[in-house]
MITI-206612 format. One record per residue: x negated, y, z of N, C-alpha, C in turn; residue in three letters. Coordinates in nm, 2 decimals. Layout:
N
X / Y / Z / X / Y / Z / X / Y / Z / ALA
...
This chain:
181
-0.08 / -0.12 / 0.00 / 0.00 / 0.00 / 0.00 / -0.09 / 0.12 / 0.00 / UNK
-0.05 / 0.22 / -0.08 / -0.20 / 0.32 / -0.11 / -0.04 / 0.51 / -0.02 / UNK
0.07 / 0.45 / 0.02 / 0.08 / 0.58 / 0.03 / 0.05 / 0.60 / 0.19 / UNK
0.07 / 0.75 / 0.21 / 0.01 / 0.82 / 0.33 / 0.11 / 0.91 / 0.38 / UNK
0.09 / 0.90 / 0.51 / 0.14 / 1.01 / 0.57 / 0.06 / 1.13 / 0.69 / UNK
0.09 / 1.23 / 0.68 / 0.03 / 1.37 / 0.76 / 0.08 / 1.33 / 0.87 / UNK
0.04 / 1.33 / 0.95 / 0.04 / 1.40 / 1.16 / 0.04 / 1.48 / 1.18 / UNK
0.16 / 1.60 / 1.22 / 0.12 / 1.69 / 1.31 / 0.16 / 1.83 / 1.15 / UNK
0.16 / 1.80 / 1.01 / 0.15 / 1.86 / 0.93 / 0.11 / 2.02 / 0.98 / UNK
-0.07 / 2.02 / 0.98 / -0.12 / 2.12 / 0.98 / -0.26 / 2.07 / 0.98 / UNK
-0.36 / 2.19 / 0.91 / -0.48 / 2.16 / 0.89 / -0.56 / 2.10 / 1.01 / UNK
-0.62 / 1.96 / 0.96 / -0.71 / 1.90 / 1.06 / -0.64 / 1.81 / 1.11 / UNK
-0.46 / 1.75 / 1.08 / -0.39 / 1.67 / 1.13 / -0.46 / 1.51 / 1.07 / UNK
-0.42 / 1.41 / 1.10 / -0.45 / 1.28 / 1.06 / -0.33 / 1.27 / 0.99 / UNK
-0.39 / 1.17 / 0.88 / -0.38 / 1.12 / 0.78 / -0.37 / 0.95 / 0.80 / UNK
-0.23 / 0.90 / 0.79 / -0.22 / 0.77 / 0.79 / -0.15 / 0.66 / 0.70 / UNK
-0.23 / 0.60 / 0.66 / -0.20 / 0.48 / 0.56 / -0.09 / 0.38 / 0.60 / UNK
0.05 / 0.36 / 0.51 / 0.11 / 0.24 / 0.58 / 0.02 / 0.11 / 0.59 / UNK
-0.11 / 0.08 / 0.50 / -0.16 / 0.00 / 0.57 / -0.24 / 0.02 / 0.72 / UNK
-0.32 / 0.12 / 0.73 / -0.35 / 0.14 / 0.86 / -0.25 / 0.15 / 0.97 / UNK
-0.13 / 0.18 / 0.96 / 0.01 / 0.12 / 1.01 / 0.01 / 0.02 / 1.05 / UNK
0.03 / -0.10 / 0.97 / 0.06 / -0.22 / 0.96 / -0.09 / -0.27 / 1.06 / UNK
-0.21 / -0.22 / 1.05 / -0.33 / -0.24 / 1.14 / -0.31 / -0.25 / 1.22 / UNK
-0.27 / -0.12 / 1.29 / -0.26 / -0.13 / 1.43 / -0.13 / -0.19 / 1.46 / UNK
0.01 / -0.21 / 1.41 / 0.09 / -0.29 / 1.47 / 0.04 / -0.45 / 1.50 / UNK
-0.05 / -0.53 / 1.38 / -0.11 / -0.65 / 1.40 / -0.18 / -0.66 / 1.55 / UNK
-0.29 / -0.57 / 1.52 / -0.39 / -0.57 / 1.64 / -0.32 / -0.54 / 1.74 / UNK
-0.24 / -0.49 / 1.76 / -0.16 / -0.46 / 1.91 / -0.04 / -0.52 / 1.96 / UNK
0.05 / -0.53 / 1.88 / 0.14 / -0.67 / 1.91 / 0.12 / -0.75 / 1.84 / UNK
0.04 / -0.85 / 1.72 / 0.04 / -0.95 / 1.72 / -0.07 / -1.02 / 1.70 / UNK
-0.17 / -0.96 / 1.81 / -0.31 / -1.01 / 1.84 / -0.36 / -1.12 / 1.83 / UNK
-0.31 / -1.21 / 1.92 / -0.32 / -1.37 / 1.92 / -0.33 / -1.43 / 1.79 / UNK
-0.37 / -1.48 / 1.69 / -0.38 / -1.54 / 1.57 / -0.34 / -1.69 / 1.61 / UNK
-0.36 / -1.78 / 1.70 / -0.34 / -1.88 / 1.76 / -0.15 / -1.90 / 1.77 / UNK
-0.08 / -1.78 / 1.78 / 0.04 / -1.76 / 1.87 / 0.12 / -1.72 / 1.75 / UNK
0.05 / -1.60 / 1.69 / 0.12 / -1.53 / 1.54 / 0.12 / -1.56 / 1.45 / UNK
0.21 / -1.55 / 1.33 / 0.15 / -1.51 / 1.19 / 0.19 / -1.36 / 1.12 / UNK
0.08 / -1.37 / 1.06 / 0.14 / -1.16 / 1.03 / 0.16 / -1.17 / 0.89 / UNK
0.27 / -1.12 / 0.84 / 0.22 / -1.13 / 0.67 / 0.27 / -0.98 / 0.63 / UNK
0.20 / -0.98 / 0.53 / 0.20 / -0.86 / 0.50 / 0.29 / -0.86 / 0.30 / UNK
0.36 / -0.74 / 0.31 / 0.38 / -0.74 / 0.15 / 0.45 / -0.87 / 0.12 / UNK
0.52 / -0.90 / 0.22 / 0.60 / -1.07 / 0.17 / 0.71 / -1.06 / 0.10 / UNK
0.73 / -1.09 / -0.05 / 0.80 / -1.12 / -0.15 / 0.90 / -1.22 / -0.09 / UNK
1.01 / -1.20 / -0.10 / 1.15 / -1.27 / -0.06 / 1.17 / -1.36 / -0.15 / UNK
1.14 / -1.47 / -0.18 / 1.19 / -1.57 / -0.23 / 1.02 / -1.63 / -0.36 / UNK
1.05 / -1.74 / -0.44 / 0.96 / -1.77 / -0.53 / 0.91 / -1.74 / -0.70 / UNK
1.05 / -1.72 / -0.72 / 1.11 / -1.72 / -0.84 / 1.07 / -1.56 / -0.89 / UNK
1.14 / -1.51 / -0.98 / 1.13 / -1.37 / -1.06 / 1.25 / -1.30 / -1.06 / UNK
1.36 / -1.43 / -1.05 / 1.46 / -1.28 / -1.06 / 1.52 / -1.20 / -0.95 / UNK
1.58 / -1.12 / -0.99 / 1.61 / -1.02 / -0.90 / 1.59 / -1.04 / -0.77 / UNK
1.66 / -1.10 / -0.67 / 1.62 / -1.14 / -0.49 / 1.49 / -1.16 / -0.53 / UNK
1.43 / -1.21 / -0.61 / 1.27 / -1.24 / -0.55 / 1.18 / -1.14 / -0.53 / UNK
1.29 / -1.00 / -0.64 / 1.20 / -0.88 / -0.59 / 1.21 / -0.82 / -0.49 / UNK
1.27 / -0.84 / -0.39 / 1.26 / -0.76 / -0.30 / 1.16 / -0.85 / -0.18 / UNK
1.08 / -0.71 / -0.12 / 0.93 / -0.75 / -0.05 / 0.99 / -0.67 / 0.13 / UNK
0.93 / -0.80 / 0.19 / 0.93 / -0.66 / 0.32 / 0.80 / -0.62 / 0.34 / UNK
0.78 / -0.52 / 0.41 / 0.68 / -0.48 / 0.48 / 0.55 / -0.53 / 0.51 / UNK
0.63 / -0.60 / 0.63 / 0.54 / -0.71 / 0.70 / 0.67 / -0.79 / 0.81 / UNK
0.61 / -0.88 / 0.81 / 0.66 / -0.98 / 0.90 / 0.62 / -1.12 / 0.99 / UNK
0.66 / -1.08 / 1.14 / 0.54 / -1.17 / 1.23 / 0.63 / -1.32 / 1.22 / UNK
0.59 / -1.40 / 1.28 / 0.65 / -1.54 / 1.30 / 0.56 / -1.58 / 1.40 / UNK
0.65 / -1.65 / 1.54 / 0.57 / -1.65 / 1.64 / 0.54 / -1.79 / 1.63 / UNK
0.48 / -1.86 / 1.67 / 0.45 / -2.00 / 1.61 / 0.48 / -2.16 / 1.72 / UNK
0.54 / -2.08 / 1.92 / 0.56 / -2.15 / 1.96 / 0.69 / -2.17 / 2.02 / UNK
0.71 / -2.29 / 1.99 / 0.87 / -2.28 / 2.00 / 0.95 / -2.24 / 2.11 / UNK
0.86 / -2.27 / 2.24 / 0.90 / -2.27 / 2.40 / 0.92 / -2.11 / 2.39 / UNK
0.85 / -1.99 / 2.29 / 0.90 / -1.90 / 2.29 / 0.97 / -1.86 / 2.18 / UNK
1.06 / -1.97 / 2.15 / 1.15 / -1.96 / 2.07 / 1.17 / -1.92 / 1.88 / UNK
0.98 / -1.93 / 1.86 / 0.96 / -1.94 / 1.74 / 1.00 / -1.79 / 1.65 / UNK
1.00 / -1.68 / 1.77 / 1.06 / -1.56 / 1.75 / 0.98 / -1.50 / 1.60 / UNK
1.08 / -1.43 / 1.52 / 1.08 / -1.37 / 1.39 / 1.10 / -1.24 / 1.36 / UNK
1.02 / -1.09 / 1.38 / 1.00 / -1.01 / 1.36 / 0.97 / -0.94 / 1.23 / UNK
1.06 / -0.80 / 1.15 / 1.05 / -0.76 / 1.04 / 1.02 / -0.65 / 1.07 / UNK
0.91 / -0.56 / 1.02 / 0.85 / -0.46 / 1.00 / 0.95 / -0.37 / 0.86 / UNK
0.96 / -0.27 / 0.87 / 0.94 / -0.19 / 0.75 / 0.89 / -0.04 / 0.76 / UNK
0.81 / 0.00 / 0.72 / 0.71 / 0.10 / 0.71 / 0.79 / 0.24 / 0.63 / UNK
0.78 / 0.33 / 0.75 / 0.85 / 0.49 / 0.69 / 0.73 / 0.58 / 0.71 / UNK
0.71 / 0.68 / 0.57 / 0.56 / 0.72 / 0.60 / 0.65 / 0.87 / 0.63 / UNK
0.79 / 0.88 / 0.57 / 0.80 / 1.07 / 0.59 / 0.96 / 1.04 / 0.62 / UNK
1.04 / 1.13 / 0.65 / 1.14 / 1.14 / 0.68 / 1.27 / 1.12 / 0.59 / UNK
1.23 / 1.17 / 0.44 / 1.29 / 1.15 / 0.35 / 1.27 / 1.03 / 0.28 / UNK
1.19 / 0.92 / 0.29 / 1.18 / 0.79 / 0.28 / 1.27 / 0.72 / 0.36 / UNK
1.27 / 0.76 / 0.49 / 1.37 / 0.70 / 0.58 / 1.53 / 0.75 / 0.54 / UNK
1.56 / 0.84 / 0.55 / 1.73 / 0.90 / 0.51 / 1.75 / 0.82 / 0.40 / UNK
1.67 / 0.81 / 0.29 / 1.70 / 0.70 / 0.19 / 1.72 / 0.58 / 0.20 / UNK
1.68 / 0.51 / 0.28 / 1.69 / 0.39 / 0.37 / 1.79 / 0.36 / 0.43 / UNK
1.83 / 0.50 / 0.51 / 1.99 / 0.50 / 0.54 / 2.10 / 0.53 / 0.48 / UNK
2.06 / 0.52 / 0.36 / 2.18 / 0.56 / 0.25 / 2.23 / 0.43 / 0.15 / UNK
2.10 / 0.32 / 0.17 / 2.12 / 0.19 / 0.11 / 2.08 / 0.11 / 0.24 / UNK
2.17 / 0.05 / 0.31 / 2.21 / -0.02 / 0.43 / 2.14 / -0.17 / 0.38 / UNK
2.18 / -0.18 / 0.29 / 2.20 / -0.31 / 0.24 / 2.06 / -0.39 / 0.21 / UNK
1.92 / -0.24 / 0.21 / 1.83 / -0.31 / 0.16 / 1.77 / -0.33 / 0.28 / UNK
1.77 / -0.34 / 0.41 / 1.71 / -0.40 / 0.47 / 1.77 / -0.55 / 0.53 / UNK
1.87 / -0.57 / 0.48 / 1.98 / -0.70 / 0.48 / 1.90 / -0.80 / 0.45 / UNK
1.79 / -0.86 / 0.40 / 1.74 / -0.95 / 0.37 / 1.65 / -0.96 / 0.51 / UNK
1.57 / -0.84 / 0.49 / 1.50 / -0.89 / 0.67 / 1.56 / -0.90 / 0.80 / UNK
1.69 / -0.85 / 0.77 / 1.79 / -0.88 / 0.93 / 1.83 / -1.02 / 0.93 / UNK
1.82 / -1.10 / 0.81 / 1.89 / -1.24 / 0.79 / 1.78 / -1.31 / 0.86 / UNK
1.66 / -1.29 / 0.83 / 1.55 / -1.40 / 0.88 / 1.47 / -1.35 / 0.98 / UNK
1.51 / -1.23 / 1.05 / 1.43 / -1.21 / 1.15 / 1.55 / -1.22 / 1.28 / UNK
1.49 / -1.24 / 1.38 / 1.55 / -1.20 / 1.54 / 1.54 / -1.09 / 1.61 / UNK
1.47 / -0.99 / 1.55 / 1.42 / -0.84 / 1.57 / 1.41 / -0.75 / 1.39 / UNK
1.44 / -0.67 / 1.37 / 1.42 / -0.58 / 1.30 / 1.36 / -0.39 / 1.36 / UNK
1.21 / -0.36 / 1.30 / 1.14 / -0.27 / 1.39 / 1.14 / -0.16 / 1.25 / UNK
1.15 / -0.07 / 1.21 / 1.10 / 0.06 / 1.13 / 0.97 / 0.09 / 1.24 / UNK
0.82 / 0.12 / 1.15 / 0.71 / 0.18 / 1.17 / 0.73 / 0.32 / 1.11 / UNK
0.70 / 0.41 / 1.22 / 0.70 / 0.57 / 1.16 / 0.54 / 0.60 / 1.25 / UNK
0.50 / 0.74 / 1.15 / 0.41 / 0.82 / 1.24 / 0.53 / 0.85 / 1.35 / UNK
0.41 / 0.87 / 1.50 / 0.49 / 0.95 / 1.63 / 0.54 / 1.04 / 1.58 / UNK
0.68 / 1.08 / 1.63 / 0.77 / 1.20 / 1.63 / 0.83 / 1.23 / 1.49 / UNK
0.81 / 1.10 / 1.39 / 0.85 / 1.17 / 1.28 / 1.05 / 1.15 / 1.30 / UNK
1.12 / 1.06 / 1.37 / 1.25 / 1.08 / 1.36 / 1.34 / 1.06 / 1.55 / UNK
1.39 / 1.17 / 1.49 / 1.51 / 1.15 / 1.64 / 1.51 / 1.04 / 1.67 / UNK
1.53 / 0.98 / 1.79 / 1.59 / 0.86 / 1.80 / 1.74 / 0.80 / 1.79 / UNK
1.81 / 0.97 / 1.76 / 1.96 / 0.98 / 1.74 / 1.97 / 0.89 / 1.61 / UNK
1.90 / 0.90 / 1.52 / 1.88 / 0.86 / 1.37 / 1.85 / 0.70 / 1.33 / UNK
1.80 / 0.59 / 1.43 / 1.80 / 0.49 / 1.44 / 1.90 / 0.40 / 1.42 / UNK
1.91 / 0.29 / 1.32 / 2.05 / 0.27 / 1.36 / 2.03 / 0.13 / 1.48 / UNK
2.17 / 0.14 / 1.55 / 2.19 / 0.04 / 1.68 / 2.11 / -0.08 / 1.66 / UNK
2.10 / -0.12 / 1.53 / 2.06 / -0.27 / 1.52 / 1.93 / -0.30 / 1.49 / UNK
1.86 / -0.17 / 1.46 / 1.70 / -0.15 / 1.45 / 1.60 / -0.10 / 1.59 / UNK
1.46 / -0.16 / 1.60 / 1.39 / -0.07 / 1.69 / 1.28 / 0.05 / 1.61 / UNK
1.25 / 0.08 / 1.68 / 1.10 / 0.21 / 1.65 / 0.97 / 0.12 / 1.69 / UNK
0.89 / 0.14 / 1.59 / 0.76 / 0.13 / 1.64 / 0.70 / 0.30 / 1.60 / UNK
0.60 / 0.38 / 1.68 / 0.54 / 0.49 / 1.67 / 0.43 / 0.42 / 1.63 / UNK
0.34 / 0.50 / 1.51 / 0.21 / 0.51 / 1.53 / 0.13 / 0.65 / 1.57 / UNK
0.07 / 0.61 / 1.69 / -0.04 / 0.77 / 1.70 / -0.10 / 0.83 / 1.65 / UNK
-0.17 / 0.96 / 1.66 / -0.24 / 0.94 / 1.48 / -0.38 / 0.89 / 1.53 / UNK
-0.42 / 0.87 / 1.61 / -0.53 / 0.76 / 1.65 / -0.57 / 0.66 / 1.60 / UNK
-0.42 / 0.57 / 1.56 / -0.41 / 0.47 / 1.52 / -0.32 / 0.33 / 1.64 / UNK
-0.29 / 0.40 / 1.73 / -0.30 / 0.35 / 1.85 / -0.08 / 0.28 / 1.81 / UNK
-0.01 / 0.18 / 1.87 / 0.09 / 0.20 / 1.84 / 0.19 / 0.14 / 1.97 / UNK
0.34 / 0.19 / 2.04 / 0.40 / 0.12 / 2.09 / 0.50 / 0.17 / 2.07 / UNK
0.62 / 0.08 / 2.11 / 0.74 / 0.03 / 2.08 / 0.80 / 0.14 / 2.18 / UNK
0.87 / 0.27 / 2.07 / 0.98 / 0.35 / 2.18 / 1.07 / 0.29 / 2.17 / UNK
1.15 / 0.20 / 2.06 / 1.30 / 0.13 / 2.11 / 1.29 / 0.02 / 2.05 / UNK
1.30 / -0.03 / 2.18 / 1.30 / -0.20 / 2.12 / 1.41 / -0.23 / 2.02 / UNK
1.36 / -0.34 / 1.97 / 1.49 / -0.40 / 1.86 / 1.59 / -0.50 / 1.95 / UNK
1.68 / -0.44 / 1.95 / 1.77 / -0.59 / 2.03 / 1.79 / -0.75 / 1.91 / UNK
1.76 / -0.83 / 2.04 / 1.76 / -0.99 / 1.98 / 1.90 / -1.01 / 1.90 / UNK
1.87 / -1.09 / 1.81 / 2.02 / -1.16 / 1.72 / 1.94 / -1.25 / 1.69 / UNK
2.05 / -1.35 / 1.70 / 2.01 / -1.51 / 1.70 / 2.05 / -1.51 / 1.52 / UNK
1.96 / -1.58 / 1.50 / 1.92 / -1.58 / 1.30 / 1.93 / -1.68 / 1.31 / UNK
1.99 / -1.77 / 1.16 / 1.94 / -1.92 / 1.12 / 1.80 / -1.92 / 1.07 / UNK
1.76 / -2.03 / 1.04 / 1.61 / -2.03 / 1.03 / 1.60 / -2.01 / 0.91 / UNK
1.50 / -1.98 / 0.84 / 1.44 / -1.93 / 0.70 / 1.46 / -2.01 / 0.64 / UNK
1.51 / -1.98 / 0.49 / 1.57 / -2.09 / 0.38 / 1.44 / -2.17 / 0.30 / UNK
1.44 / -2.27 / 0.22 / 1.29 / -2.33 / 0.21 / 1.25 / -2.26 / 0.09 / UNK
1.33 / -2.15 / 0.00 / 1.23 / -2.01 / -0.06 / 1.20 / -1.94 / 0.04 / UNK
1.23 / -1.90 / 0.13 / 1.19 / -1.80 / 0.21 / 1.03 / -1.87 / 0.27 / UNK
1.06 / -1.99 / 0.34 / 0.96 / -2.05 / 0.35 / 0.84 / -2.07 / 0.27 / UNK
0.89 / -2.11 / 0.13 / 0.75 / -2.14 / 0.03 / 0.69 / -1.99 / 0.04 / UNK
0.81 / -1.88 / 0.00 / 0.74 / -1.71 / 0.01 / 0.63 / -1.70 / 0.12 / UNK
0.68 / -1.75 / 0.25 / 0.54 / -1.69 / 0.31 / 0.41 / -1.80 / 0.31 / UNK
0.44 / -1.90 / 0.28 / 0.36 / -2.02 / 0.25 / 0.28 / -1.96 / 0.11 / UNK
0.32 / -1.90 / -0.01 / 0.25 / -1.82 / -0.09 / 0.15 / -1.71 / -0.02 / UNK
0.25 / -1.61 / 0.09 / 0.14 / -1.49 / 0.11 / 0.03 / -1.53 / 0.17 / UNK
0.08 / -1.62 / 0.27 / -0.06 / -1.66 / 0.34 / -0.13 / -1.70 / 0.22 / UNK
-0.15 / -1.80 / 0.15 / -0.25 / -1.84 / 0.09 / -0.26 / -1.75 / 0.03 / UNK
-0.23 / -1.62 / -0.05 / -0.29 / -1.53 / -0.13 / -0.39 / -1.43 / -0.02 / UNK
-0.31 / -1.44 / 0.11 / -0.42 / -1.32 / 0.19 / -0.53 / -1.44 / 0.28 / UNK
-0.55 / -1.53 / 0.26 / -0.64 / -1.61 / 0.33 / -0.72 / -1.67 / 0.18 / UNK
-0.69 / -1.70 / 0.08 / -0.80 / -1.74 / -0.03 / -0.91 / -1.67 / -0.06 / UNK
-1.01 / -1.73 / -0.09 / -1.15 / -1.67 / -0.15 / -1.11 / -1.71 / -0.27 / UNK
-1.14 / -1.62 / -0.40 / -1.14 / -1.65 / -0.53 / -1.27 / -1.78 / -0.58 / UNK
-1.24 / -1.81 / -0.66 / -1.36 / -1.89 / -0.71 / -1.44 / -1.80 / -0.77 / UNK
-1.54 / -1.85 / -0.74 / -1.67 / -1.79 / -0.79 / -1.69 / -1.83 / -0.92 / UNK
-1.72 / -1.72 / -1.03 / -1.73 / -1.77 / -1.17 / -1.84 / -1.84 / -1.21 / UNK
-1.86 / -1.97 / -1.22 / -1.94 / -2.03 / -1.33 / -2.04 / -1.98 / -1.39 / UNK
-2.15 / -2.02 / -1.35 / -2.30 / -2.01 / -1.43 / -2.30 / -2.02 / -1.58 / UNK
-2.28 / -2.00 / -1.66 / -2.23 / -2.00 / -1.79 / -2.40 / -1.99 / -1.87 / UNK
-2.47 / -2.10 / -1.96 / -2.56 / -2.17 / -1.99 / -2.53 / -2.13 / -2.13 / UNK
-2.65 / -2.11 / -2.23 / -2.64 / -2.14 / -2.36 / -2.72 / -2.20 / -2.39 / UNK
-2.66 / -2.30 / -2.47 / -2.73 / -2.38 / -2.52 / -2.73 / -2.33 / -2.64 / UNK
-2.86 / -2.40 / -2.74 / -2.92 / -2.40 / -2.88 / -2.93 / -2.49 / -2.94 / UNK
-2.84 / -2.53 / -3.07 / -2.89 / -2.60 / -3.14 / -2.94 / -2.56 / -3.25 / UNK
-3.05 / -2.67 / -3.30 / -3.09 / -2.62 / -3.41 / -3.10 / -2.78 / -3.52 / UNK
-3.07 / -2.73 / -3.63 / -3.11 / -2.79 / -3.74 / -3.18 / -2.86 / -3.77 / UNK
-3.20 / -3.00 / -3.77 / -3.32 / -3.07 / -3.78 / -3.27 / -3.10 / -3.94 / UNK
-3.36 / -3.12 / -4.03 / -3.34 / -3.17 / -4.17 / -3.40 / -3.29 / -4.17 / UNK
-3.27 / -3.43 / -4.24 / -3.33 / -3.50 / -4.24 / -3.32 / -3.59 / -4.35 / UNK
């Protein structure tokens, strides 16, 4: 994700990347790699058409069950008029409320009232530090579990954000020559 948002809009404010976002929400609530999975940019489904284009954010998956295998969706607001558009199509964060147990919007600190949230979403702040916590939690909803596209989808992202490419091939020329006989 290459866009950015200002802190503080005035000279000398920070400048923060929805991926630097998505950083510190990892490192700070879903630290444990043992416990989490974080994915990032996860394409909804396998296929091409239409549902398969829709991507969330990011999304954790907790990995043990005694803590109930809990399912968290990120979606990343860099400015305020990203967000109002967001609440004007309800509907597109309907895919991540299906497969998560939490639904969170990431904003820079202070960028929206909390009047403006809707009931069924929480806040994550980012500082412009980098630093992040949770001003309104998401309240729990008991989800069915992920359908087996949803599943292969994050079974794709992980391996696209965990693969080393292959290394290209030493590529040799050989010479032949002509013998007359």
């Amino acid at each position: 994700m290459a866009f950015r948002a200002t802190i503080g809009g005035m000279p000398g404010a920070t400048e923060l990347s929805a991926d630097a976002m998505l950083n510190a929400v990892e490192a700070e609530l879903h630290l444990r790699k043992s416990e989490w999975v974080f994915l990032r940019e996860l394409r909804v489904g396998t296929g091409r058409h239409k549902a398969a284009l829709q991507r969330l954010d990011a999304f954790a998956l907790n990995c043990f069950p005694h803590l109930g295998m809990k399912r968290i969706c990120y979606e990343v607001k860099l400015s305020r008029a990203d967000f109002l558009c967001e609440m004007r199509q309800p509907l597109k964060r309907r895919i991540g409320m299906r497969f998560s147990n939490e639904f969170y919007f990431v904003t820079p600190a202070g960028l929206l009232p909390l009047t403006d949230l809707p009931v069924e979403c929480g806040l994550v702040e980012i500082a412009p530090g980098g630093g992040c916590r949770i001003t309104v939690p998401a309240p729990w909803r008991d989800t069915p579990g992920p359908t087996w596209q949803f599943a292969a989808a994050m079974l794709r992202n992980q391996r696209r954000a965990t693969s080393v490419p292959a290394p290209n091939p030493q590529q040799q020329r050989f010479e032949f020559s002509a013998t007359a006989g």
